[in-house]
Wavefront OBJ file of the C-alpha trace (Angstrom):
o trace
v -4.985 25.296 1.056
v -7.559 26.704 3.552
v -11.103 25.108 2.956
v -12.165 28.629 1.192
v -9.225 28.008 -1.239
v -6.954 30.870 0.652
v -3.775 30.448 1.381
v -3.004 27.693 -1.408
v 1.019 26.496 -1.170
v 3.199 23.630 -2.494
v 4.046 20.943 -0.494
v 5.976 18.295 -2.737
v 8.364 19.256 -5.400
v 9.136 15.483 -6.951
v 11.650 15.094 -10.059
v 10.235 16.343 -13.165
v 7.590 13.550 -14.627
v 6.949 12.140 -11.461
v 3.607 12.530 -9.822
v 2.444 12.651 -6.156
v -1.078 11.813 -5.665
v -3.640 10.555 -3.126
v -3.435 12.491 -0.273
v -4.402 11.340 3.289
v -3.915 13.975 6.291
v -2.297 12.490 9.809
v -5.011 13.043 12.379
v -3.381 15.635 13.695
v -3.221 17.630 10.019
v 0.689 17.548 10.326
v 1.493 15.080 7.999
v 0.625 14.021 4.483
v 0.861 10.145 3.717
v 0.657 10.007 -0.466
v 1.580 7.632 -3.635
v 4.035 8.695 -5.926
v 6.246 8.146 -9.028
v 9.142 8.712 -7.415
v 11.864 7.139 -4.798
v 12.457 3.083 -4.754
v 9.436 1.823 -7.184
v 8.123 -1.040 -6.506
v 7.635 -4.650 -9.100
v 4.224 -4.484 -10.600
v 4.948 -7.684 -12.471
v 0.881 -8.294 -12.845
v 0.047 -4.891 -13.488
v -1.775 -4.056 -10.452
v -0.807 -0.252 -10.192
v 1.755 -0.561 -7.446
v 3.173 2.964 -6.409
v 5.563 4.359 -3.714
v 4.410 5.680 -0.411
v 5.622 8.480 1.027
v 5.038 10.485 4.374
v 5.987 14.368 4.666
v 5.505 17.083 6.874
v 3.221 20.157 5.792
v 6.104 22.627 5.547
v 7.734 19.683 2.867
v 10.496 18.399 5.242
v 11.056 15.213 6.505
v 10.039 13.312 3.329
v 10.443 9.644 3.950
v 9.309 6.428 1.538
v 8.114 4.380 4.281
v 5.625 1.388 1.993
v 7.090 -2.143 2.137
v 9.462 -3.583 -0.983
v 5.771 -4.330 -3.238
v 4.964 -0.697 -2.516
v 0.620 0.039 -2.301
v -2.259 1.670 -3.160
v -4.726 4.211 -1.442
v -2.731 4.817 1.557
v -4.958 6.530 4.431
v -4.335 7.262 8.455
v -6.211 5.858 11.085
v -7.817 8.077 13.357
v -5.686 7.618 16.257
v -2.448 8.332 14.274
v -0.495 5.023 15.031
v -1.448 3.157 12.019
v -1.987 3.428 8.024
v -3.927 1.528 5.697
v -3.232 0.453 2.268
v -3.515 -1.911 -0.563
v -0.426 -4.173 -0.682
v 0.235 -7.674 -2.301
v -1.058 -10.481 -0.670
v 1.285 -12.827 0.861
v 2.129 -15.809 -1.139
v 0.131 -14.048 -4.116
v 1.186 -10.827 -5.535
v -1.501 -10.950 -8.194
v -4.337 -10.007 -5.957
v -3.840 -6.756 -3.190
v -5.353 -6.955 0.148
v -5.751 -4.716 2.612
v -2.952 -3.999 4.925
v -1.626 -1.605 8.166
v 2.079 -0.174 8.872
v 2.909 2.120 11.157
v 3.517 5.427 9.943
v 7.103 4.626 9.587
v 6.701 1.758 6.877
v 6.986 -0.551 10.085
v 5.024 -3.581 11.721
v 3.409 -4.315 8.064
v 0.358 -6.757 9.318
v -1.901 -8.331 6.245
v -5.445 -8.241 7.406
v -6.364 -11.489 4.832
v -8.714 -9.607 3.030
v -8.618 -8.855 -0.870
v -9.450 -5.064 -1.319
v -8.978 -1.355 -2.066
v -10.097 2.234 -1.118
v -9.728 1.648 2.559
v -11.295 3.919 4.835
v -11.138 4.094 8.958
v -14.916 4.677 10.556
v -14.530 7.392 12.752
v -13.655 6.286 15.615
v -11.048 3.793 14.127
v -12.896 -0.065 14.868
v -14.089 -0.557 11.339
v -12.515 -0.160 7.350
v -14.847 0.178 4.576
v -13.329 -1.075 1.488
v -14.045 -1.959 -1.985
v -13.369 -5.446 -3.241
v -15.123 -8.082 -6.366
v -14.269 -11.265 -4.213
v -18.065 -11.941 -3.862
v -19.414 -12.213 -7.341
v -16.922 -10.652 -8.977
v -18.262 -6.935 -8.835
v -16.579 -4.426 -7.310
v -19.002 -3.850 -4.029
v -18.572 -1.671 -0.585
v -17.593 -4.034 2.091
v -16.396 -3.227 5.961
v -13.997 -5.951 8.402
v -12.955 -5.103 11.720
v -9.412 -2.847 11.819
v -7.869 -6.231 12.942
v -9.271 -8.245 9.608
v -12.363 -10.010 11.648
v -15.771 -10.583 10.252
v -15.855 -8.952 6.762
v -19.402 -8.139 5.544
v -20.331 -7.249 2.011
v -22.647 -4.571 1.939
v -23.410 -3.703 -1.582
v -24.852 -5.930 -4.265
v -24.067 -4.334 -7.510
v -26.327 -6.051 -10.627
v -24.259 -5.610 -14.105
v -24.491 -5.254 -17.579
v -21.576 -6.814 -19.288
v -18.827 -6.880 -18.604
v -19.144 -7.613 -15.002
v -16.612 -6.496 -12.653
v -15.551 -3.203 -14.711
v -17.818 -0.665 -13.238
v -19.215 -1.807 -9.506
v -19.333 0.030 -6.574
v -16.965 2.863 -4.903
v -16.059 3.829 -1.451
v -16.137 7.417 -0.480
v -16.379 8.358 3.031
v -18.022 7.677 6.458
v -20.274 9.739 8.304
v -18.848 11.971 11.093
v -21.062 10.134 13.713
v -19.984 6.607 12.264
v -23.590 5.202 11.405
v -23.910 5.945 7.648
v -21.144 5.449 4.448
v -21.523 7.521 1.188
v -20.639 5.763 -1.777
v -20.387 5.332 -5.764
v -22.570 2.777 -7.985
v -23.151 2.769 -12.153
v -26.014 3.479 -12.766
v -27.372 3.914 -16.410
v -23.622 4.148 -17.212
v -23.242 7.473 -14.883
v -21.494 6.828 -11.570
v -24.120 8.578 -8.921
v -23.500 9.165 -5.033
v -25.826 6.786 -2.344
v -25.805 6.932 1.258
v -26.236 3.865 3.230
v -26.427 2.695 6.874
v -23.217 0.733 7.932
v -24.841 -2.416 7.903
v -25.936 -1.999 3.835
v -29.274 -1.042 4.755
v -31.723 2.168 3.718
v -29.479 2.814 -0.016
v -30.424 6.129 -0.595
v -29.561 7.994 -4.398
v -28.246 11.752 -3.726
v -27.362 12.536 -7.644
v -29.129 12.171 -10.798
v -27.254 13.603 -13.708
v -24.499 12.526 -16.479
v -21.063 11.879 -15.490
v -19.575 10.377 -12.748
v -18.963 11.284 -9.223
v -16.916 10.761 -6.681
v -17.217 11.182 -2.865
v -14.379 12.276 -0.963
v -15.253 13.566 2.832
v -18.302 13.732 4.853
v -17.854 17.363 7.145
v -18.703 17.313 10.391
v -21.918 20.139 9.383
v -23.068 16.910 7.257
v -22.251 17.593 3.900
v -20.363 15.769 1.454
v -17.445 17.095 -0.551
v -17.428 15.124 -4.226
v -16.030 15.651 -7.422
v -18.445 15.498 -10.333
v -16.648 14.083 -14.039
v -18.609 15.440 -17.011
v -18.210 13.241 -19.949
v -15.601 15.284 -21.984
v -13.977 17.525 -19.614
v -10.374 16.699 -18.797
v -10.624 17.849 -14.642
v -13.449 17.276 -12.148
v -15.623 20.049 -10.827
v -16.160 19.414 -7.226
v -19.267 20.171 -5.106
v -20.753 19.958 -1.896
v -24.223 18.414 -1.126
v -26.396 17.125 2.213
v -27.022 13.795 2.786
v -30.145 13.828 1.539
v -29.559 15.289 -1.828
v -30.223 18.760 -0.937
v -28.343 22.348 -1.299
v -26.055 21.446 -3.763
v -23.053 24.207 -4.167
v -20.386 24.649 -6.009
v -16.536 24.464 -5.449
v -14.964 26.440 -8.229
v -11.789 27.128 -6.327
v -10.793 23.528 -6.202
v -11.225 23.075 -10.452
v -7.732 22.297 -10.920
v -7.311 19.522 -7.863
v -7.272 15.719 -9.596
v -9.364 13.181 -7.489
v -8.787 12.119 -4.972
v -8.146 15.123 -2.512
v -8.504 14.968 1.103
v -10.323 17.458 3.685
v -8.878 17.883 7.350
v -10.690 19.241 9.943
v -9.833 20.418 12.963
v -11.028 18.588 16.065
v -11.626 19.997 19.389
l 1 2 3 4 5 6 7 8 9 10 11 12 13 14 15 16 17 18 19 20 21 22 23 24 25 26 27 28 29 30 31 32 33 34 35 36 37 38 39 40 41 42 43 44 45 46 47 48 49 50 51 52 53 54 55 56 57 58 59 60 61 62 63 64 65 66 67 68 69 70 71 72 73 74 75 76 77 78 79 80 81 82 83 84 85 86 87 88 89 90 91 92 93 94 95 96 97 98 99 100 101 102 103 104 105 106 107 108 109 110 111 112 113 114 115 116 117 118 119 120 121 122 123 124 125 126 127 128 129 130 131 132 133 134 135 136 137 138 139 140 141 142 143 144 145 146 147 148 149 150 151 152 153 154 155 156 157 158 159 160 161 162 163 164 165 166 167 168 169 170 171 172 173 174 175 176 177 178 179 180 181 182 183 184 185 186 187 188 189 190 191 192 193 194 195 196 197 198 199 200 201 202 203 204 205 206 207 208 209 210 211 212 213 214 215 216 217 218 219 220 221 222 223 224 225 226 227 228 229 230 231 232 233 234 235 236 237 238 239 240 241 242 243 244 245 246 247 248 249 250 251 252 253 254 255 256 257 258 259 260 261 262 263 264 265 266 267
């Protein structure tokens, strides 16, 4: 759909019971790399949530499976177009899922080396920010160079028990590529922070119950997230400025599961 919710159509149309989830748009907003239910699943021996990937056109042709034979998780485009991230099994250990590129035809499948989910390109395609527990064993933001080198841990989550269940999130870069929103537990709520990329000046930008979850940072600075109340069964999404301010609601959008993804339009 349009970002004012016009002009809303179907896309996918998998086998009944079978889900398609996690959206990513190509750079170009032509194509739609998501995980799904469907096609050639993958062994999930270990239990690690292994789903198919799929790439398809925005008029639903050209539907293709294109993730490698132990399928992935959180599938998203790089910002020139030529590559995808994901979350596959490591090699030589299919119990732990690092982060990993493939061409947008399931091709040239490269493991970067470093355990991980919730990959996310900076925006001009050097960095991923990515969440991962191989520090302490809480789930914390960290970022690597797009070719695996010099991963940094940038959050420092402190725990009640049990440790490792409810860390840090990834959300979304900055448009200018000097700032990350993210998720953390606080007070068992899950609250939005901003950071700079190098972990420094943590910022809080929500204080109430629930849990939220950042998707996209717009180019006019805010942030697009979808807020979990306690006992409702969908999301309500929102927008808000970096620094906590002019918080609006999205009521078009109740209805859309988490994640969703926002294209825009680059000159």
């Amino acid at each position: 759909m349009r970002a004012d919710g016009a002009h809303r159509r179907r896309v996918t149309r998998g086998p009944r019971g079978k889900v398609d989830f996690d959206p990513d748009f190509s750079p170009d907003g032509k194509r739609i790399v998501f995980r799904s239910e469907r096609g050639r699943q993958p062994p999930d021996p270990y239990g690690v949530g292994y789903n198919a990937i799929f790439v398809v056109r925005l008029d639903g042709t050209h539907l293709r499976q294109i993730n490698p034979r132990s399928g992935g998780l959180f599938p998203t485009w790089s910002p020139r177009g030529n590559e995808i991230a994901f979350s596959g099994a490591a090699t030589g250990n299919p119990m732990v899922d690092d982060i990993e590129l493939m061409s947008p035809s399931g091709k040239n499948v490269r493991d970067l080396g470093v355990p991980g989910e919730e990959a996310m390109w900076s925006p001009d395609g050097s960095r991923i920010a990515y969440a991962s527990h191989r520090g302490d064993g809480n789930w914390a933001v960290w970022v690597i160079g797009a070719n695996g080198s010099s991963p940094r841990q940038l959050t420092f989550p402190v725990l009640t028990p049990p440790a490792g269940m409810n860390g840090d999130s990834t959300g979304a870069w900055s448009p200018d590529g000097s700032k990350i929103v993210y998720s953390s537990v606080i007070g068992g709520d899950r609250e939005l922070y901003v950071m700079n990329v190098d972990g420094s000046d943590k910022r809080r930008i929500t204080h109430w119950r629930g849990g939220d979850a950042p998707n996209a940072w717009l180019p006019d600075g805010r942030i697009v997230f979808a807020h979990f109340a306690r006992s409702a069964p969908l999301p309500r999404w929102y927008l808000i400025r970096a620094d906590g301010t002019a918080l609006r609601s999205l009521p078009w959008l109740y209805g859309a599961s988490d994640p969703l993804d926002w294209w825009t339009a680059h000159p």
